[in-house]
Backbone bond lengths (Angstrom), bond angles and torsions (degrees), N, CA, C in turn:
res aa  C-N    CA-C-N  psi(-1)  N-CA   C-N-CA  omega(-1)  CA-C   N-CA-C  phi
1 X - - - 1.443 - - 1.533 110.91 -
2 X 1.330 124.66 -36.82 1.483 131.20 -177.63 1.346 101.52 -78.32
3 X 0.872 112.27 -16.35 1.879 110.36 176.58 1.115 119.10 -101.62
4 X 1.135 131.08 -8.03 1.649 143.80 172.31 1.808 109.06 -92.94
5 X 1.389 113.24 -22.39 1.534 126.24 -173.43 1.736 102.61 -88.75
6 X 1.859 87.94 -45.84 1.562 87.47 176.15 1.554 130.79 -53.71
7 X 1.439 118.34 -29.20 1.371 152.48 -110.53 1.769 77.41 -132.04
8 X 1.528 122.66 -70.26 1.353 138.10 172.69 1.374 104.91 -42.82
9 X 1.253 134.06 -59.69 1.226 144.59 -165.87 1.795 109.30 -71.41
10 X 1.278 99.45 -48.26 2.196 92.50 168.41 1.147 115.33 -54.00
11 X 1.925 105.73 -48.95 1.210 94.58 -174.62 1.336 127.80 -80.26
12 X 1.760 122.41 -34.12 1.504 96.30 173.64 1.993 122.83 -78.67
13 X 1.432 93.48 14.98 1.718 88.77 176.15 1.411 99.93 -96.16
14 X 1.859 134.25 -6.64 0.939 107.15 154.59 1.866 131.34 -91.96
15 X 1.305 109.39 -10.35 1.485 126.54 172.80 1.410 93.58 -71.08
16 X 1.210 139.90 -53.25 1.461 116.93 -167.11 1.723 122.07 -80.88
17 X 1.403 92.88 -12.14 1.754 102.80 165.00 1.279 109.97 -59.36
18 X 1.427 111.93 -43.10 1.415 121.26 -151.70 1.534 100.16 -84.41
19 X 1.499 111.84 -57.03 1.230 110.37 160.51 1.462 140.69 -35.17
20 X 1.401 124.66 -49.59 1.283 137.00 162.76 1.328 114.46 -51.07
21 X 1.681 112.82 -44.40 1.862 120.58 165.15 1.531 102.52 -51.31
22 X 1.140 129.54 -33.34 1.753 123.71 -163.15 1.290 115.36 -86.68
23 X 1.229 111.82 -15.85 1.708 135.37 -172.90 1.504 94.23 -66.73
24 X 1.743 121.45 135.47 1.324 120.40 -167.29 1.764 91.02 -87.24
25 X 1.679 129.12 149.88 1.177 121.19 -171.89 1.715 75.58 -124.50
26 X 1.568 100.49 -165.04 1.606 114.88 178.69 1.273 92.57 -98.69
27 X 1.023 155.34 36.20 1.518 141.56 142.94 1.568 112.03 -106.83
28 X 1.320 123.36 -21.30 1.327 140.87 -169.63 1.443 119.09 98.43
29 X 1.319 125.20 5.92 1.435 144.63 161.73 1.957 98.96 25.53
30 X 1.094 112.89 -172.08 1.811 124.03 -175.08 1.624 120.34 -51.12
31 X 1.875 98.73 -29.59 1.502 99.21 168.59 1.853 121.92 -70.07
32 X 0.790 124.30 -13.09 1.472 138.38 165.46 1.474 120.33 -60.39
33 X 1.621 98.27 -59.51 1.425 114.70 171.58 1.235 114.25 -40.48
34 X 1.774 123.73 -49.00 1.553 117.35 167.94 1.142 117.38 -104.99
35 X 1.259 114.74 42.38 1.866 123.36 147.77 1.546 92.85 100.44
36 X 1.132 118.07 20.95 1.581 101.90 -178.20 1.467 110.36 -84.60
37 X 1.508 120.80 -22.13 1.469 106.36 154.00 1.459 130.75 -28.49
38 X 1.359 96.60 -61.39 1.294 116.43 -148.29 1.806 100.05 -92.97
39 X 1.555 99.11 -5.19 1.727 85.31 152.15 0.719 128.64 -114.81
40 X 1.506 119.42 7.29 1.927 127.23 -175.72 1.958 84.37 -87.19
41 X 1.450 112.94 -36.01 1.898 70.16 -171.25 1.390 105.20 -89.62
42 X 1.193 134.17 -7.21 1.442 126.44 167.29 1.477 130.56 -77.38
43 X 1.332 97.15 -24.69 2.226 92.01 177.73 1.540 82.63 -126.49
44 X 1.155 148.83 -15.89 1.674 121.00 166.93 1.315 82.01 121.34
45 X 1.274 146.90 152.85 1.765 134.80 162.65 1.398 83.97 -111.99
46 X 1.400 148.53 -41.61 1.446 128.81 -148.59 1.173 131.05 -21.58
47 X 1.150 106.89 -41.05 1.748 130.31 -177.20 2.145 111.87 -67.42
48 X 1.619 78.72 -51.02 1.838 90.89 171.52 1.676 102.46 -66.19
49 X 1.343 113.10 -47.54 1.578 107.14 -153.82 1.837 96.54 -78.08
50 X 1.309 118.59 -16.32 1.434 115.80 154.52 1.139 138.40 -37.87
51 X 1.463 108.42 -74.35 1.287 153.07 171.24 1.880 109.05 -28.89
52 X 1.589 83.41 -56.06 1.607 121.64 175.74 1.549 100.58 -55.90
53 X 1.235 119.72 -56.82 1.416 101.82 -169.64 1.598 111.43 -97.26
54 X 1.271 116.43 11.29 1.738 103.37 163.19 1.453 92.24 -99.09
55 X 1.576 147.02 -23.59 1.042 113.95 -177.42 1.487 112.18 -76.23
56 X 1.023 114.98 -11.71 2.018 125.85 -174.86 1.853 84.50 -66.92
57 X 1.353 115.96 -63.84 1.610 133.65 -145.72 1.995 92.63 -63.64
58 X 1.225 79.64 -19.92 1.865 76.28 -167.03 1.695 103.69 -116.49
59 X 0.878 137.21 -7.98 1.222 125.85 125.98 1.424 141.47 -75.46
60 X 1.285 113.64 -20.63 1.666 116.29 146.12 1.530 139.70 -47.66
61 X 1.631 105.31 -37.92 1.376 152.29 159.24 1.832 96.81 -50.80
62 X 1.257 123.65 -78.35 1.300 125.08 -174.78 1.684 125.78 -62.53
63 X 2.028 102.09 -13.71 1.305 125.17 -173.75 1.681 89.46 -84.49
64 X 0.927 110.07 -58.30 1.468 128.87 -163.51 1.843 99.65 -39.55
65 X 1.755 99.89 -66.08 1.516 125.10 -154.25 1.936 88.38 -73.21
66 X 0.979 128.54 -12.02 1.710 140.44 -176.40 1.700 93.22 -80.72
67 X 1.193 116.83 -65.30 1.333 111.24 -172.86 1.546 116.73 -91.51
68 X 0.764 120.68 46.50 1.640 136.90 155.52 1.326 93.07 -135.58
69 X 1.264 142.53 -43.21 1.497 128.80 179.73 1.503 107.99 -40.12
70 X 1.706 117.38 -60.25 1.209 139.99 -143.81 1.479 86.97 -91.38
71 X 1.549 134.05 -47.98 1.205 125.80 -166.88 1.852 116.49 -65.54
72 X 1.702 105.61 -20.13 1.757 114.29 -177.70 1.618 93.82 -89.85
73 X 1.434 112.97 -23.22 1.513 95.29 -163.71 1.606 98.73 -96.07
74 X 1.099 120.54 14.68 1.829 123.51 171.92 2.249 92.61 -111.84
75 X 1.125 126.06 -38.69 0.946 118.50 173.93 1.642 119.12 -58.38
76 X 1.191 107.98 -55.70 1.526 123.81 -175.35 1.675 108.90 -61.44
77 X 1.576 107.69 -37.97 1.214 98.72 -166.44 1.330 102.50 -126.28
């Protein structure tokens, strides 16, 4: 179980890095870099930049529930 949390925990702390990089900022931040400028003003992104932030919210959610997993199972044991 501590090795599956551990394992949970690299990986969504690197998906939500990455994610948060994809998030459009006011400078044009990493989503730009692969054309996401240049498709938010042509098809509208709202829908993408949505999308975008429940998958951030719900892998944050699984980051979150990882380190209280890992933090009771170093307490307990």
């Amino acid at each position: 179980m501590t090795l599956f949390l551990q394992i949970m925990l690299i990986v969504t702390s690197v998906l939500l890095v990455l994610l948060v990089l994809l998030h459009r900022a006011k400078g044009g931040g990493l989503s730009s870099l692969f054309g996401g400028g240049m498709q938010s003003n042509l098809a509208g992104s709202s829908v993408a930049e949505k999308n975008l932030d429940r998958m951030t919210l719900f892998v944050m959610a699984l980051w979150v529930i990882s380190i209280v997993g890992v933090g009771l199972l170093i307490k307990i044991g």
